[in-house]
C-alpha positions as CSV (number, residue, x, y, z in Angstrom):
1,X,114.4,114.0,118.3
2,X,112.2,116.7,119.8
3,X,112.5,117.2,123.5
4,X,114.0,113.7,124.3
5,X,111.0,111.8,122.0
6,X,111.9,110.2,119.0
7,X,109.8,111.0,116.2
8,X,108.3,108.2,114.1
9,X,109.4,108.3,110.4
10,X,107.2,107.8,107.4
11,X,107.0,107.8,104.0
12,X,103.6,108.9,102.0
13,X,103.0,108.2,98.6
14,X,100.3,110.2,97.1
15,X,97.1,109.4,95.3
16,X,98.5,110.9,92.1
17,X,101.6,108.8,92.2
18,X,102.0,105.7,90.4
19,X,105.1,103.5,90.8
20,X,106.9,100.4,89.1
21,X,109.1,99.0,91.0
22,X,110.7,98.0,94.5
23,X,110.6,99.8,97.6
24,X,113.2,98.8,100.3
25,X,112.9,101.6,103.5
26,X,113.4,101.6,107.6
27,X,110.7,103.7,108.3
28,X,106.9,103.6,107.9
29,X,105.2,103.6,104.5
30,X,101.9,104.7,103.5
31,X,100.4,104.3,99.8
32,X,97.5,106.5,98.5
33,X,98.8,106.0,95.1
34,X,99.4,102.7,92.8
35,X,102.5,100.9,93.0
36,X,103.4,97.4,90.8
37,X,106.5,96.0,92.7
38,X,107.8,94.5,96.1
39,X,107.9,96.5,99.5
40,X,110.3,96.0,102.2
41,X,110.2,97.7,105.4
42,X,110.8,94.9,107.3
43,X,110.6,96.1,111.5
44,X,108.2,98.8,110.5
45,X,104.3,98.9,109.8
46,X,102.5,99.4,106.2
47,X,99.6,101.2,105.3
48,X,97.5,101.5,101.8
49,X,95.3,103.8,101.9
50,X,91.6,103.7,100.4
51,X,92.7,105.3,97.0
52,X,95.7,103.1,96.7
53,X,96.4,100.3,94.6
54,X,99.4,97.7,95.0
55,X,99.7,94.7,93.0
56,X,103.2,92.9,94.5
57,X,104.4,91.9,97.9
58,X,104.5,93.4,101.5
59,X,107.0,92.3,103.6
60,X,106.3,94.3,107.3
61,X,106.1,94.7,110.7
62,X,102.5,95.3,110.7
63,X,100.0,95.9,107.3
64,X,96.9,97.3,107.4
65,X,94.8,97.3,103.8
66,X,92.0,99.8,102.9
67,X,92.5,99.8,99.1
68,X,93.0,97.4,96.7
69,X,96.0,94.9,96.8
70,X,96.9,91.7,94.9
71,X,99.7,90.3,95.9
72,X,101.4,88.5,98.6
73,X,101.8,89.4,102.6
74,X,104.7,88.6,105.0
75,X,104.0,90.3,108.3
76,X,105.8,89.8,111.7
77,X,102.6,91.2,113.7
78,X,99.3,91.7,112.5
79,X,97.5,92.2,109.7
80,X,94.3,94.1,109.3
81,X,91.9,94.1,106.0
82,X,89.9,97.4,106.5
83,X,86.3,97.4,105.4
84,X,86.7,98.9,102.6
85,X,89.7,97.0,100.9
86,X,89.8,94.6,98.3
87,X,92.1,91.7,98.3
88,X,93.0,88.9,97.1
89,X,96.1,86.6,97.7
90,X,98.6,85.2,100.2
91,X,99.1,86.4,103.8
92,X,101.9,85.0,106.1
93,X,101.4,86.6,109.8
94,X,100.9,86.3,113.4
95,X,97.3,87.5,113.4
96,X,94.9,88.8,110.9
97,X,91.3,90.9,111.3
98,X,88.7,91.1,108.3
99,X,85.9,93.4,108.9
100,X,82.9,93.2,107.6
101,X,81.9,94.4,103.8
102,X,85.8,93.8,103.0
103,X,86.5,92.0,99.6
104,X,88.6,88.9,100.5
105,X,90.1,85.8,99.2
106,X,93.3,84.9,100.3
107,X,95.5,81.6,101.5
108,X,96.2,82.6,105.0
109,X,99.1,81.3,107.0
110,X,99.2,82.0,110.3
111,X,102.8,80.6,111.4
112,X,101.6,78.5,114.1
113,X,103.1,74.8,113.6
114,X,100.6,71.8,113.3
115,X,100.2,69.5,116.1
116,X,102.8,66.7,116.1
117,X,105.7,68.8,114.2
């Protein structure tokens, strides 16, 4: 805490990083690098970077995707699919933006219930 604000936390994986395996944190995580595995963050937002690469599952606050992912989604909020990301999967969320010139194919679920349940 610096003069009575508290300071957001984040993690940052590097572009020459490569990971296998699961990452559980409380705090924000951003991915330049390539990761294979799960991420857990739950109350707290993801980020993959342009350079990065994640082929696994994001379960998050909020996600936003510049790089490429293949994988699964599970977001409280919202999820964002930058421009120039490339995906292809499963998203579970609130909300969800695709800009144009983005790579997509996905199942999207959106959590509302159907009419009559």
């Amino acid at each position: 805490m610096q003069n009575g604000i508290k300071q957001e936390e984040k993690t940052s994986i590097s572009s020459s990083t490569s990971i296998v395996g699961n990452i559980k944190a409380e705090e924000n995580l951003i991915i330049n690098g390539a990761l294979k595995g799960i991420v857990e963050i739950g109350d707290y937002n993801f980020f993959l970077g342009p350079n990065g690469r994640l082929e696994g599952e994001v379960h998050a606050q909020n996600v936003r995707i510049r790089g490429h992912m293949k994988g699964e989604i599970k977001a409280k909020g919202k999820v964002e699919i930058n421009k120039e990301a490339d995906f292809s999967g499963k998203i579970k969320s609130k909300s969800i933006s695709v800009e144009k010139g983005a790579y997509f194919d996905a199942y999207v679920d959106l959590g509302r219930e159907s009419p009559g349940t």
